[in-house]
C-alpha positions, 0 to 999 in steps of 0.5 A: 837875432836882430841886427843893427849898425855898430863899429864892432861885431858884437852881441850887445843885447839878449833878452829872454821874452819868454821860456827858452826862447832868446833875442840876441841884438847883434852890432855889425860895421857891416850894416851901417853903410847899407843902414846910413843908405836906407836913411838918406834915401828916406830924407830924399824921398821927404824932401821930394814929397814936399816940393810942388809939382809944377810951378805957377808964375805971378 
């Protein structure tokens, strides 16, 4: 089972890569704050890697 971020608790996927063995994608409103969290702490962490460690004045 794999999980992802979605407004309602729902199997939205299953696939069958090989014999009898099943990956179901599972939507739950659970995820999406922790998901949303995850996604704003990488843009930070971007945004922090790309400013200059110190400051040189002219």
């Amino acid at each position: 089972v794999k999980l992802k971020c979605g407004l309602t608790n729902e199997i939205t996927d299953v696939d069958e890569p090989s014999r009898c063995e099943y990956v179901a994608l599972l939507a739950t409103p659970a995820l999406c704050q922790e998901e949303k969290l995850k996604e704003l702490q990488h843009k930070l962490d971007l945004l922090n890697s790309e400013q200059p460690e110190s400051h040189d004045e002219l």
